[in-house]
C-alpha positions in Angstrom: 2.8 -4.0 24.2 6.2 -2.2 24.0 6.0 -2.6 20.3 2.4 -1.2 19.8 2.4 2.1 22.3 6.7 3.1 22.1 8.1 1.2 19.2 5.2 2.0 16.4 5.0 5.8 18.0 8.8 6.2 17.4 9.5 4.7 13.5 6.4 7.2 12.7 7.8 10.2 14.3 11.6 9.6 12.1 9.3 8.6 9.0 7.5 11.7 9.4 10.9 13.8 10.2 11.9 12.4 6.5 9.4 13.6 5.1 9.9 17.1 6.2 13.6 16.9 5.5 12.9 15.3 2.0 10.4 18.4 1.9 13.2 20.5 2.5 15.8 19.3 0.3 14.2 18.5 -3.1 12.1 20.6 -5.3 10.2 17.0 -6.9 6.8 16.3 -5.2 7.1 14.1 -2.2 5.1 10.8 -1.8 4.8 9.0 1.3 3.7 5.5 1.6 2.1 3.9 4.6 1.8 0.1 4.9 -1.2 -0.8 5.3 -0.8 -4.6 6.7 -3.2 -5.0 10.0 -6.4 -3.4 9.9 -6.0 -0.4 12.4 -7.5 3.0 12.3 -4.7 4.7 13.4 -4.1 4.8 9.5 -6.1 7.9 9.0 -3.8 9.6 11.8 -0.5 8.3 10.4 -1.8 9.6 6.8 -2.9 13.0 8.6 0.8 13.3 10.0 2.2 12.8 6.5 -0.3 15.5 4.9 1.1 17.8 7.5 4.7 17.2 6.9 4.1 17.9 3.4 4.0 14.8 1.8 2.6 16.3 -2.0 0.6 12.4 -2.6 0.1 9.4 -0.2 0.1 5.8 -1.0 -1.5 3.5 0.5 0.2 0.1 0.4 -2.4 -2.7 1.7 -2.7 -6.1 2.0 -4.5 -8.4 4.6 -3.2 -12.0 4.4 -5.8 -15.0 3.5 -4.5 -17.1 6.0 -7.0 -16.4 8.6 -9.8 -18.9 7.3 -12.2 -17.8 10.4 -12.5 -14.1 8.5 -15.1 -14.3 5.4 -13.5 -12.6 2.6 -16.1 -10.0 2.2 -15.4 -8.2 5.4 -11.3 -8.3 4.5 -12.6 -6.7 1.0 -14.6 -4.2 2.9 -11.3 -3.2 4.9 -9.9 -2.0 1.7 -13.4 0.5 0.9 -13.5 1.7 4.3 -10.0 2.8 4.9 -10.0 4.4 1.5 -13.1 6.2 1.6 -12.2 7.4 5.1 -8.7 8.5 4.0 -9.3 10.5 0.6 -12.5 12.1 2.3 -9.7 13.2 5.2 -6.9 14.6 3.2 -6.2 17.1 0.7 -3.2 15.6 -1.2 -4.1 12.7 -3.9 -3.9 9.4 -2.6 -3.2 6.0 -4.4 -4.0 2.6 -3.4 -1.4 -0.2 -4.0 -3.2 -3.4 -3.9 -1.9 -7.2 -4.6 -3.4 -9.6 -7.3 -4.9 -12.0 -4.7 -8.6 -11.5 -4.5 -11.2 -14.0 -5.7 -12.6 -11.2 -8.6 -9.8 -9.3 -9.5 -11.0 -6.7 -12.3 -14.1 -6.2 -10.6 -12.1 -5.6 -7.3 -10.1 -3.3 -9.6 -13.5 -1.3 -10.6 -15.1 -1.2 -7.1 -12.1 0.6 -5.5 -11.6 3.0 -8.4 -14.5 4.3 -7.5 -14.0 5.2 -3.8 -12.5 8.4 -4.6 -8.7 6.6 -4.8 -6.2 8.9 -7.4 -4.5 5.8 -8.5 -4.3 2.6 -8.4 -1.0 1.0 -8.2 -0.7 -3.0 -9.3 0.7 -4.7 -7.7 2.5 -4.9 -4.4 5.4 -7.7 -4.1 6.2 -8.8 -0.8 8.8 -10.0 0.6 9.0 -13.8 0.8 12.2 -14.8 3.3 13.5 -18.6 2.7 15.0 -20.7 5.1 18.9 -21.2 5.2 18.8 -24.7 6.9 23.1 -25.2 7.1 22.5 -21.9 9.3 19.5 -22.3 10.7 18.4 -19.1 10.4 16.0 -16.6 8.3 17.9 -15.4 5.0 16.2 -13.0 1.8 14.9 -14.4 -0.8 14.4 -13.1 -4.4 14.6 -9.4 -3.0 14.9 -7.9 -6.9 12.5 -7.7 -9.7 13.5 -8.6 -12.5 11.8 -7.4 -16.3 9.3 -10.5 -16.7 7.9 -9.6 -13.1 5.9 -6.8 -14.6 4.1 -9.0 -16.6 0.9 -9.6 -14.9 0.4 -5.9 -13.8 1.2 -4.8 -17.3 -1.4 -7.5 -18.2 -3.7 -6.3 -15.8 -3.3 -2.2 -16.6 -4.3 -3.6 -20.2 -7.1 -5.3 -19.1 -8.6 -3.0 -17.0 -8.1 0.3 -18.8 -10.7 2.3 -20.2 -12.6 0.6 -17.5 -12.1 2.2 -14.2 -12.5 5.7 -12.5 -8.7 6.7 -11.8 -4.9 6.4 -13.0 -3.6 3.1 -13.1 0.1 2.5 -12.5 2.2 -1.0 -13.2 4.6 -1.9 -10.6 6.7 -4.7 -8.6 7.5 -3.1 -5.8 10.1 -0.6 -5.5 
């Protein structure tokens, strides 16, 4: 509970103070990024808040894990279509949608949520994937850089799907 209503409430307020610093000290458009991991709609808000602070574009960086077998695909797909509709019909800045590679249909994925009224479409998100140091015992990072051949598949997949979809696609690994 401490997390959700002080902790959560705190990180938003300094990442929303950067943004108005950043504002502030650069003369480059501004875009902020909000990760979109739980399904919440205190999305929209957070994006509002950015929108106010000046942020020029906002991405929206989503994924829902496919470990909870109980959830029927569809209705984690449909997470993706309703927070995006609701979002680009709430602000005025562009938004763009980073998305990973794992859905069962990928292109057609692709197509369906250019459509929503998205800017851009960013593929694909890499996530962080900690190892285990067993001599320690403890948590340690794992592959944290890209590296040149990780662009691969969303080079392959801008290739694939261009010409075919209803906004700007952008190749990526993560920042």
């Amino acid at each position: 509970e401490y997390y959700n209503y002080v902790v959560r409430e705190e990180n938003l307020k300094k990442y929303v103070t950067l943004v108005e610093e950043c504002k502030k000290a650069v003369t480059i458009p501004v875009m902020a990024s909000i990760n979109c991991f739980l399904q919440s709609v205190e999305w929209i808000s957070y994006a509002q808040q950015l929108e106010a602070a000046g942020a020029d574009a906002l991405e929206l960086n989503m994924f829902f894990p496919p470990t909870d077998f109980k959830q029927p695909r569809s209705d984690r797909e449909s997470i993706y279509f309703k927070v995006t509709e609701t979002v680009t019909q709430k602000l005025k800045i562009p938004t763009a949608l980073k998305i990973s590679h794992y859905f069962t249909d990928l292109g057609a994925m692709i197509q369906r949520l250019s459509q929503t009224g998205i800017g851009g479409l960013v593929l694909f998100n890499r996530y962080f994937s900690p190892d285990i140091d067993v001599d320690k015992m403890e948590i340690s990072n794992s592959f944290v850089f890209s590296s040149p051949s990780d662009l691969a598949i969303s080079l392959r997949w801008i290739a694939i799907m261009a010409e075919k979809v209803d906004c700007d696609l952008a190749a990526s690994t993560g920042i």
